[in-house]
MIMARTI-239523 format. One record per residue: y, z, x of N, C-alpha, C, O in turn. Coordinates in steps of 0.2 Angstrom, whole numbers, plus 5000, padded with zeros to 4 digits. Example, Ala and Ser with C-alpha at 12.3 -4.5 7.8 and 13.67 -1.06 7.14 Angstrom:
BEGIN
497250395066497850395062498450395066498350425071
498950355064499550365068500050395064500650405067
END
This chain:
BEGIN
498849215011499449255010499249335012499649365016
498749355010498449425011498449415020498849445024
498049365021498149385028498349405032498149445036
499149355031499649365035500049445034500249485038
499949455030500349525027499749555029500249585032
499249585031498749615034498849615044498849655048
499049545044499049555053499849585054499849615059
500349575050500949605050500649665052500549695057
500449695045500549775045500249805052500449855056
499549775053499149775061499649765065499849825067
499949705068500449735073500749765075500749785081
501249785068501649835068501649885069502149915071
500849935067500749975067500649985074501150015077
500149955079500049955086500549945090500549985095
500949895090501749895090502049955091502449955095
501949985088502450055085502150105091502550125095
501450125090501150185093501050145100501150185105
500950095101500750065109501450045112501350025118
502250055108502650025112502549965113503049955117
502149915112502249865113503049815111503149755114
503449845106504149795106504549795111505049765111
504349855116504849855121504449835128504849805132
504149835128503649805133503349715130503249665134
503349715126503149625125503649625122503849655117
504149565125504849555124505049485115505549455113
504349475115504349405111503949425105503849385099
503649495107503349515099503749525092503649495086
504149555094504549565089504749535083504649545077
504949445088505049395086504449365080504549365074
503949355084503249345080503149385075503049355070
503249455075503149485069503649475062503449475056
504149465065504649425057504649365058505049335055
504349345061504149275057503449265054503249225049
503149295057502349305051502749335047502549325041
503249395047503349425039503749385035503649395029
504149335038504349295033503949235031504249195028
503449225033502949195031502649215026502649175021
502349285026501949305020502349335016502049345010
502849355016503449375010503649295006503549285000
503849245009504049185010503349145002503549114997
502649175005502249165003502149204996501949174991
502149274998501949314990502649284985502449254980
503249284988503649274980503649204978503949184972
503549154983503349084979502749094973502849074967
501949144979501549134974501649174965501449154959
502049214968502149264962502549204958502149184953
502949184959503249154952503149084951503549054947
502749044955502548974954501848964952501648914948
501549004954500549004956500449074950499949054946
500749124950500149184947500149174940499749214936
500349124936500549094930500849164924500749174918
501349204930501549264924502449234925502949274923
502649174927503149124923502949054924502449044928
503349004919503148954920503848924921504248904917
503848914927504548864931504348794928503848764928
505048774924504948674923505248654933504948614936
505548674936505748644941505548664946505548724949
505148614947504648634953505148594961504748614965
505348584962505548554967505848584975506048634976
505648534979505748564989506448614987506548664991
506948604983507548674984507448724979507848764979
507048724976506748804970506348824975506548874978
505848794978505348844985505748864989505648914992
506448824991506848844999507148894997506948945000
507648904990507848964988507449024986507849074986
506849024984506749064983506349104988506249164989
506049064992505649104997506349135003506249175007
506949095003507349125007507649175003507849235006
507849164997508149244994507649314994507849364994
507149284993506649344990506549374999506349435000
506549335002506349375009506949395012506849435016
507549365012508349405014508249455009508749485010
507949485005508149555001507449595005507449655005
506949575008506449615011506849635017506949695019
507049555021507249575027507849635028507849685032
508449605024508749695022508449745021508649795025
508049755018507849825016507449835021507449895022
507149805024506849825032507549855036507649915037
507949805037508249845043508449895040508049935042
508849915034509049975032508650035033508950095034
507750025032507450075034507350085041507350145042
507350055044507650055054508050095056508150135061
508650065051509150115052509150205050509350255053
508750195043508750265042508350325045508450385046
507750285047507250315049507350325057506950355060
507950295061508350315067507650275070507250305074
507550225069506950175073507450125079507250105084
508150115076508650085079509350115080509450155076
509750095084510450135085510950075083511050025086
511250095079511750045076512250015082512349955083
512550075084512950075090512950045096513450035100
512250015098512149995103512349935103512249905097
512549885108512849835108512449775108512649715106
511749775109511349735108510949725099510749665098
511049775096510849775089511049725085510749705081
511649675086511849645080511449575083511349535079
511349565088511049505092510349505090510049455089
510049585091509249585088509149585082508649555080
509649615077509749605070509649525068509249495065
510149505070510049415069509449365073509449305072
509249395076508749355079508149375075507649335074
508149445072507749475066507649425060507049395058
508349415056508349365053508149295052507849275047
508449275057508249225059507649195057507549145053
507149225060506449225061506049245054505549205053
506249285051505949315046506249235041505849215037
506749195040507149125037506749085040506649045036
506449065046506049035049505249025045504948975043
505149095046504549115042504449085033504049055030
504949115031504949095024505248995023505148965018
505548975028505348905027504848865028504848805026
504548885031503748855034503548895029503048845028
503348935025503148965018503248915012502848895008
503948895012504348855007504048775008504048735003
503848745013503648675016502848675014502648635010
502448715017501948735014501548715007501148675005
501948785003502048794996502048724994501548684992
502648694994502848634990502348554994502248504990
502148554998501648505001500848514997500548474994
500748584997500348614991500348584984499748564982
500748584982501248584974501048514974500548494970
501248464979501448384978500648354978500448304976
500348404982499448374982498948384977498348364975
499448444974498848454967499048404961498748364958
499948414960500048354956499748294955499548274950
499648254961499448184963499048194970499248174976
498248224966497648224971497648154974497548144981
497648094971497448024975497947994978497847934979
498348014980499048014984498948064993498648114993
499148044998499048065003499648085006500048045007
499848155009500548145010500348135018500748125022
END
């Protein structure tokens, strides 16, 4: 989980100062979906694994919802800092198309977080069981 949130912030950063998102045309991509990965991943572990709740309903749609709600509120709060920070132009006709391939990616990330988690969950329950 650390990791992935560590190579994020690494790209991004280098990404950012090297221009790399306008020149490597597929980074972008990879980078929301590594972030919905490792978001997708901190708030399952937070409320499944850190034992500071204790969910009765463990099952594949309590992981899908929460790792896709918890990362649809990062992945907003990300664009709106983009926005604010004039890192993008609203106006421009391609925005709503990168906006949504953003998302996309970042829900992609947090499902494969969500499939993960819960393949996790079902192996610890029943070690002598193979999935």
């Amino acid at each position: 989980m650390l990791f992935f949130c560590a190579v994020v912030g690494v790209l991004n950063y280098f990404a950012n100062i090297h221009n790399w998102y306008w020149s490597i045309r597929e980074l972008d991509s990879l980078v929301h979906f590594l972030a919905g990965l490792s978001w997708g991943l901190v708030f399952l572990w937070f409320y499944f694994f850190s034992g500071f709740f204790a969910p009765e309903k463990r099952n594949l749609t309590q992981f899908l919802i929460l790792a896709l709600v918890g990362t649809l509120f990062v992945a907003v709060s990300w664009e709106i800092h983009e926005l604010l920070l004039g890192e993008v132009v609203f106006n421009k006709l391609q925005y709503p198309f990168d906006t949504t391939l953003d998302f996309a990616m970042d829900f992609l990330g947090a499902i494969v977080a969500s499939l993960y988690s819960y393949m996790k969950e079902i192996k610890k329950l029943s070690p002598h069981e193979q999935i």
